[in-house]
C-alpha positions as CSV (number, residue, x, y, z in Angstrom):
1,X,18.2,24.0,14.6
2,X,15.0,23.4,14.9
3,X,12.2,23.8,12.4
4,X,8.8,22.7,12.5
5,X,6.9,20.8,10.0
6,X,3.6,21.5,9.1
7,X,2.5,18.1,9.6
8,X,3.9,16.8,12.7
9,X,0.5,17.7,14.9
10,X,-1.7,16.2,12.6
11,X,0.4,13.1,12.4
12,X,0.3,12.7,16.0
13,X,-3.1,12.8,15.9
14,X,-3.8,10.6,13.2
15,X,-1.9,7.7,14.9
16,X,-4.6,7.9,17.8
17,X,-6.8,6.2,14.9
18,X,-4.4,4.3,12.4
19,X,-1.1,3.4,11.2
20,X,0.6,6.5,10.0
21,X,2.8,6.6,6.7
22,X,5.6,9.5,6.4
23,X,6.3,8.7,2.4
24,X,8.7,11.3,0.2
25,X,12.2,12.2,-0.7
26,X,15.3,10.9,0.4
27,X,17.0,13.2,3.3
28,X,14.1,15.4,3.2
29,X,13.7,14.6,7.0
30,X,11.0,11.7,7.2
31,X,13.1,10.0,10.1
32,X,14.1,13.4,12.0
33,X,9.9,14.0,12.2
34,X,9.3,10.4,13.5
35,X,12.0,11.1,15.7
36,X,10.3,14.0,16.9
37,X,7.0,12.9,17.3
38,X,8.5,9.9,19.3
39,X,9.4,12.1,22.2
40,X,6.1,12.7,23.0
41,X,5.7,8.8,24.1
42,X,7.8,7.1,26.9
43,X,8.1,4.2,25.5
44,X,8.8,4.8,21.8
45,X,11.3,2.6,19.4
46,X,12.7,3.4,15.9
47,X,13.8,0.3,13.7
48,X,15.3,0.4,10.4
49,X,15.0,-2.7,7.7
50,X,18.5,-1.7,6.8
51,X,20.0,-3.0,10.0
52,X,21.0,-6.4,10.5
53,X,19.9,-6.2,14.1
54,X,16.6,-4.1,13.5
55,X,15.7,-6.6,10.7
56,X,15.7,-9.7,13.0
57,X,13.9,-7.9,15.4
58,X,11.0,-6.6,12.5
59,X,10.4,-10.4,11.2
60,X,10.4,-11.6,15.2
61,X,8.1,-9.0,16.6
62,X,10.2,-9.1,19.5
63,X,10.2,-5.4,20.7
64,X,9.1,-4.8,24.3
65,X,5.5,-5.4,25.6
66,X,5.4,-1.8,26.7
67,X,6.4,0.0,23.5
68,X,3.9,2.8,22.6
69,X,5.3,4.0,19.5
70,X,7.0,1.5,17.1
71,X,8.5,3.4,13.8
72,X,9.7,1.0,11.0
73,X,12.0,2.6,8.7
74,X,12.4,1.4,5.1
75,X,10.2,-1.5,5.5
76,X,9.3,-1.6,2.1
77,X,12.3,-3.5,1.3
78,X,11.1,-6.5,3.4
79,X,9.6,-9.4,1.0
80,X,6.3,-9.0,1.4
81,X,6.2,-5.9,3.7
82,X,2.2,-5.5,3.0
83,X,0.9,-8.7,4.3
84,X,3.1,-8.3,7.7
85,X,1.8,-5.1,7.9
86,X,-1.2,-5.8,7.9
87,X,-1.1,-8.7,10.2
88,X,0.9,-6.7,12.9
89,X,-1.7,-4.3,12.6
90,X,-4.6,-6.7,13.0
91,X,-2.8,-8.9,16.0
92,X,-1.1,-5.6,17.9
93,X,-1.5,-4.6,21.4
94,X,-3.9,-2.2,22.6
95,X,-2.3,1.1,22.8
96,X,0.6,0.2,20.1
97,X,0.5,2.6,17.7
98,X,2.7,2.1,14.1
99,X,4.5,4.8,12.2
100,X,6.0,3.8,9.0
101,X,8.4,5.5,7.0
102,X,10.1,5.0,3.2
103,X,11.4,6.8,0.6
104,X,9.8,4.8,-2.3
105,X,6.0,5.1,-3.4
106,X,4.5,2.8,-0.5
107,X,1.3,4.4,-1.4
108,X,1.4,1.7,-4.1
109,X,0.3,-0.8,-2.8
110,X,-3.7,0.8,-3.0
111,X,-3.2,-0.1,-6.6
112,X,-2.3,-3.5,-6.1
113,X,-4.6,-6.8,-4.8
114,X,-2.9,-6.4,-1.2
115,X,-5.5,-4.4,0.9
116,X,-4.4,-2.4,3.8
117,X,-8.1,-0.4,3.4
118,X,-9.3,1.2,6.7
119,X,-6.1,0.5,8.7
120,X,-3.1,3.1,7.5
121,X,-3.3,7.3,7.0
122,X,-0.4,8.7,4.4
123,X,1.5,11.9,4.9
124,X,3.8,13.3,2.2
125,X,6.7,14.8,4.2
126,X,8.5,17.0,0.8
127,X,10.9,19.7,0.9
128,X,11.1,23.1,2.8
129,X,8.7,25.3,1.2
130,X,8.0,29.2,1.5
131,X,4.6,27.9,3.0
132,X,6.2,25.8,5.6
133,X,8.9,28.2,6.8
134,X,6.9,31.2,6.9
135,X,7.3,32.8,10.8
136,X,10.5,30.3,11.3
137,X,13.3,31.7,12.5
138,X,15.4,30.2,9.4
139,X,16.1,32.6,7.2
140,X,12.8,31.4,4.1
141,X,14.6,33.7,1.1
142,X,12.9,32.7,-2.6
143,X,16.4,32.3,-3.8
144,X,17.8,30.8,-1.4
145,X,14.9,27.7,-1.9
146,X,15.3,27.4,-5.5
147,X,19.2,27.6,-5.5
148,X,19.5,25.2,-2.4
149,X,16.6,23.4,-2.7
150,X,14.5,22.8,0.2
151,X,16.3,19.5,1.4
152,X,17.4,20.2,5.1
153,X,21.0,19.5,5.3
154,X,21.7,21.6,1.5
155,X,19.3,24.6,2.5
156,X,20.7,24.9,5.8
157,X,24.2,24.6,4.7
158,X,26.6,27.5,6.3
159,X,27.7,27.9,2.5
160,X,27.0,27.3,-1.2
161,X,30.0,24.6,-1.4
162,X,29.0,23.0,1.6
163,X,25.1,22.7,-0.4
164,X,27.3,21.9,-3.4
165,X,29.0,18.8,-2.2
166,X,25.7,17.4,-0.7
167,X,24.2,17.6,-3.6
168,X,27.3,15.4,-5.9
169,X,26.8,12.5,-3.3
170,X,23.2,12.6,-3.6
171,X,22.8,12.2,-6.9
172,X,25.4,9.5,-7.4
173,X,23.6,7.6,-4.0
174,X,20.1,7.7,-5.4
175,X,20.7,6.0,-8.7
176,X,23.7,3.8,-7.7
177,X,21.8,3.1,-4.1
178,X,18.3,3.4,-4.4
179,X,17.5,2.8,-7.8
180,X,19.7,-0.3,-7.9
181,X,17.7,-1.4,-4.5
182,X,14.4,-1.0,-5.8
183,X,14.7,-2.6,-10.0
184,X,16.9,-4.5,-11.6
185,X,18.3,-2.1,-14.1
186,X,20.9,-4.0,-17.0
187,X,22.2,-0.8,-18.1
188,X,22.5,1.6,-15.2
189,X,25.1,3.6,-18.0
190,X,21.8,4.4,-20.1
191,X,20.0,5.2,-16.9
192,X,22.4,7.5,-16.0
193,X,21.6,9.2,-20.0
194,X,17.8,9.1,-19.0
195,X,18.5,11.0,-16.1
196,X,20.6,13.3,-17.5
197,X,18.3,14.2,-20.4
198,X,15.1,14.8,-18.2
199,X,17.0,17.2,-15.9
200,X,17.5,18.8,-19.3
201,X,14.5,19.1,-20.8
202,X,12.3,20.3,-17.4
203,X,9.3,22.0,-18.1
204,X,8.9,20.5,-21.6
205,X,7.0,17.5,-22.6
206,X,8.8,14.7,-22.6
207,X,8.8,12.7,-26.4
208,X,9.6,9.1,-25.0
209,X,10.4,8.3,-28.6
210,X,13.0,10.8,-29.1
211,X,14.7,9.8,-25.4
212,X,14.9,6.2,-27.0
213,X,16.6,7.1,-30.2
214,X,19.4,9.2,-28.2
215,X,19.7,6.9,-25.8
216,X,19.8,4.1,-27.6
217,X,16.9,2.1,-26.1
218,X,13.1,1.5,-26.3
219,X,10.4,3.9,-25.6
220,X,9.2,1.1,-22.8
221,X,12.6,1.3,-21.1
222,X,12.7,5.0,-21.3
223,X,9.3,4.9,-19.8
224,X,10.1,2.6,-17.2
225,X,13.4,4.0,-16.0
226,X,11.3,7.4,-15.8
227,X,8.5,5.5,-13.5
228,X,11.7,4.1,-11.3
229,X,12.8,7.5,-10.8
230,X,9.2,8.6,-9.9
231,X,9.0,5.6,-7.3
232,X,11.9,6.6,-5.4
233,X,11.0,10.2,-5.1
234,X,13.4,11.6,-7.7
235,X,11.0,13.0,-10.1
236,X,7.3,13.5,-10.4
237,X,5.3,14.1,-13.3
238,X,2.6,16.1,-14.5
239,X,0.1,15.4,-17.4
240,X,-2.6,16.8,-19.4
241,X,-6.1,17.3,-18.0
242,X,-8.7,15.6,-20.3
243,X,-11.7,14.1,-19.5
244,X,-11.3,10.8,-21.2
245,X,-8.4,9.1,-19.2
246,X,-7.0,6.7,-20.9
247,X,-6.3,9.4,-23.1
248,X,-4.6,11.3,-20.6
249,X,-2.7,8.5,-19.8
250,X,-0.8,8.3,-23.4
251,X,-0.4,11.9,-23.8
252,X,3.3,13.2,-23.4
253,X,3.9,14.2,-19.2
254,X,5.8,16.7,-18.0
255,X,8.8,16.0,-15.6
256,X,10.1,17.5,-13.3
257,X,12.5,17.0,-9.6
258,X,11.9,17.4,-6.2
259,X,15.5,18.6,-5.8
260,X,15.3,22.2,-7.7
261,X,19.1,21.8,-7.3
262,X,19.2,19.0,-10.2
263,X,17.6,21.0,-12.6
264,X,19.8,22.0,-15.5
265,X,18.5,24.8,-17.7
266,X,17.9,28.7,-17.3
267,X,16.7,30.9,-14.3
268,X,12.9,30.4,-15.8
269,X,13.1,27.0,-16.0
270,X,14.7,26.1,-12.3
271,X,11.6,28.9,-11.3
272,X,9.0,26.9,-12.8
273,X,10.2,23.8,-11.4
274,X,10.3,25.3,-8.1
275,X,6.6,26.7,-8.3
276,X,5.8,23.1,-9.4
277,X,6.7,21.1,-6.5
278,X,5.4,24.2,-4.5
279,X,1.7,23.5,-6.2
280,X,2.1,19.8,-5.7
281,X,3.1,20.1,-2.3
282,X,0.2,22.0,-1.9
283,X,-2.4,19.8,-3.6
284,X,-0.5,16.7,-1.6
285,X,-1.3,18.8,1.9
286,X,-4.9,19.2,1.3
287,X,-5.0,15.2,0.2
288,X,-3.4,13.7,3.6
289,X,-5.0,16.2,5.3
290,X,-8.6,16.8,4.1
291,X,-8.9,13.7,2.5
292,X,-9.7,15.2,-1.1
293,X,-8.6,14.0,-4.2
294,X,-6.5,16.9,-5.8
295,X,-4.2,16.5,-8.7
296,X,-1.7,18.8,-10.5
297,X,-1.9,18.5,-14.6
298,X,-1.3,21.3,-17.4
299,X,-3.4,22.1,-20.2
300,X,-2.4,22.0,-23.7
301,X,-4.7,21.7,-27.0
302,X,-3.7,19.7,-30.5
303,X,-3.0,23.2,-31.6
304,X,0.1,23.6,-29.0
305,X,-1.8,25.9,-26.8
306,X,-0.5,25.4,-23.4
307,X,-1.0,26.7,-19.8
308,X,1.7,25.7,-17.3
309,X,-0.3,24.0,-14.6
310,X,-4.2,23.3,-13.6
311,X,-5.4,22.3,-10.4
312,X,-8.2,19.5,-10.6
313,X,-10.3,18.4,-8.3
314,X,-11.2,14.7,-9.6
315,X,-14.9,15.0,-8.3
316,X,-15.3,18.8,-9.2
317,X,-13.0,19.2,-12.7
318,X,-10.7,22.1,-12.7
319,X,-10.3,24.5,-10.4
320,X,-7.5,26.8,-10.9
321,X,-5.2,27.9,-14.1
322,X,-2.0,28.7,-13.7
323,X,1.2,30.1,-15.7
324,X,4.4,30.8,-14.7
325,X,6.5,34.0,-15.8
326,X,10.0,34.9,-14.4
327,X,9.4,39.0,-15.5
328,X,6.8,39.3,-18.2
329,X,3.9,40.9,-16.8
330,X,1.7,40.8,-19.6
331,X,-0.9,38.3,-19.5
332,X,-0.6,34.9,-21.4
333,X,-3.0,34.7,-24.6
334,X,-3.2,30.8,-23.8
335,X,-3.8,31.7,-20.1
336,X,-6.5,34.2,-21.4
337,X,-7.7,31.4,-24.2
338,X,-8.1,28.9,-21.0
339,X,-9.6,30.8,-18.7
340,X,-12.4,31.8,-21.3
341,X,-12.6,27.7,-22.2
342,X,-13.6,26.2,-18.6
343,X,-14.7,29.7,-16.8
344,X,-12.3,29.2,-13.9
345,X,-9.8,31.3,-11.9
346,X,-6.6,32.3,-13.7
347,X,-3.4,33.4,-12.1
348,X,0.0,34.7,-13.3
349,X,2.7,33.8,-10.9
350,X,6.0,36.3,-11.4
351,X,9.1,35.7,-9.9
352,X,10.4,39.5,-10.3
353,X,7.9,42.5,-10.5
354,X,7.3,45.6,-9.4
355,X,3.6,46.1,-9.2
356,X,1.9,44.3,-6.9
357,X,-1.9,43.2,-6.8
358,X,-2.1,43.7,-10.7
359,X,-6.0,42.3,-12.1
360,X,-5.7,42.2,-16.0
361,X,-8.6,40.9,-18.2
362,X,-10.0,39.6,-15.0
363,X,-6.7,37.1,-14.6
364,X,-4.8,38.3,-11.1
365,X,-0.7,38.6,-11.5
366,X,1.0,37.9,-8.5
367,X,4.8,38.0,-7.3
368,X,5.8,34.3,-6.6
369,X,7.1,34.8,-2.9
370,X,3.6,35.9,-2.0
371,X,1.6,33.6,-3.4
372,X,3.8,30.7,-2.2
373,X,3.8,32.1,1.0
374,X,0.1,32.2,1.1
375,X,-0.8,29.0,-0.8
376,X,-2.1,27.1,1.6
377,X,-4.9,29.6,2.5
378,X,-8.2,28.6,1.3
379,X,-8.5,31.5,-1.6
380,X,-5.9,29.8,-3.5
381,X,-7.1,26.5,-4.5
382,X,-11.3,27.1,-4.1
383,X,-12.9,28.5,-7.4
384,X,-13.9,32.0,-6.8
């Protein structure tokens, strides 16, 4: 079956210019898009670092003068994968154009003395959303997403057990596969208890202390296994918006998974993990795509006041409060407290109600399948 991502025509285009990078999730379909948009070269050819023959073929250079389109897959695990980069980049052909794909954070390497400045374009492929399937043939039920997740192979799964199964293996290949490929970990047995604690306490900040003390290790370890799993695409986190950043920075985060499917808690909890990734996924669209600089944080006070999520642009401030319900109707006093703190749009995002279009106090209530549906339309993330 075939479904259509969002991205793929602005990809294309985009490698007219630069080097293109397709980063996110394992299995969310990063190789089937460059796949895809390799059809539309003669001359194309896919190489992954994980192959014995692609590798020798990656440190030789030794693909065919006539290759339009060369995609290297999981390049990141190559020593030094940056410099090559960009000397293949510098040195290539005339009409060569470079698609790279990986499922750990190759956007890090902005952060680092390595500069690959002017030469590369990211693209953050992340699962199925109501946005992205909307006028699909696939069938783009809200339950369906947040009990199957939108991976590809689990969401299109002929039955529950079928998504049930992929999802055992998955777990059990990202931390005993990927993690273990990306750090050296000497207690993969306390990893495992970080993991399972954080797929517990979604939605809540996360006390790195009191993860240390049940686990049984420091507060720097706990903090570093959290930052492995947020290199590989496992997690992401969101903190609190404050002005003064290194203050941000030490405040508690938020975590939560890009697989709604790992989350263990109540309906309300999987719901607001699900409407997470859907913001982020937003915020990471208008990013690759409109060059901004858009971030997804929560607000709380020293008091305990909290609203769920806030959208900040970094040159602008805030632009959008958020808080997420799965029935109550009636408007959040923090929401309300917010709202009246930084004079911005407010929303209330339902999963199950029966009145639609509801204003109250000047903050709009909206049912969740609409408003992910819609997200991507400009009223939803400009102030206004």
């Amino acid at each position: 079956m075939y479904i259509h991502r969002s991205q793929e025509a602005k990809i294309h285009a985009d490698l007219q210019k630069k080097m293109v990078f397709i980063v996110g999730p394992r299995q969310v379909g990063k190789t089937w898009l460059a796949k895809k948009i390799a059809e539309k070269y003669r001359h194309s050819l896919y190489l992954n670092y994980d192959s014995t023959e692609d590798k020798a073929i990656i440190k030789n250079q030794s693909w065919l003068p006539d290759t339009e389109l060369l995609i290297l897959d999981e390049l990141h695990k190559m020593k030094g994968w940056k410099n090559y980069l960009k000397g293949l980049y510098d040195t290539k052909k005339d009409g060569l154009k470079i698609l790279v794909t990986g499922s750990a954070r190759m956007e890090n390497f902005r952060k680092s003395g390595d500069s690959l400045a002017g030469r590369f374009f990211v693209h953050h492929l992340l699962p199925f959303s109501l946005s992205e399937l909307q006028g699909m043939t696939v069938s783009h039920d809200i339950n369906r997403l947040i009990e199957r997740s939108g991976f590809p192979e689990p969401f299109l799964a002929e039955t529950t057990d079928e998504a049930a199964r992929w999802r055992k293996f998955y777990i059990d290949s990202l931390i005993r596969e990927d993690v273990l490929n990306f750090e050296t970990v000497a207690d993969i047995r306390a990893l495992y208890d970080v993991f399972e604690i954080v797929r517990r306490s979604v939605g809540a900040p996360l006390s790195f202390s009191n993860i240390a003390r049940d686990v049984g290790i420091s507060p720097v370890t706990v903090k570093k296994y959290i930052s492995v799993l947020e290199s590989l695409y496992i997690v992401f986190t969101v903190r609190t918006y404050t002005t003064k950043i290194k203050r941000s920075i030490l405040k508690e985060v938020k975590v939560y998974f890009y697989d709604t499917g790992i989350v263990v808690g109540d309906a309300g909890t999987v719901f607001e993990n699900f409407v997470a990734l859907g913001l982020l996924k937003h915020t990471e669209l208008i990013n690759d795509v409109k060059g901004a600089d858009m971030r997804l944080m929560y607000l709380r006070t020293k008091e305990g006041k909290e609203a769920d999520f806030v959208l900040i642009d970094n040159a602008r401030g805030p632009e959008k409060i958020i808080e997420v319900k799965y029935r109550d109707t009636a408007v959040s006093k923090n929401l309300l407290y917010f709202k009246k703190k930084y004079g911005i749009p407010a929303l209330q995002i339902v999963k199950s109600m029966n009145k639609v279009g509801l204003v109250v106090q000047d903050v709009s209530i909206v049912r969740a399948e609409e408003f992910l549906t819609d997200i991507d339309k400009q009223e939803y993330y400009t102030a206004g």
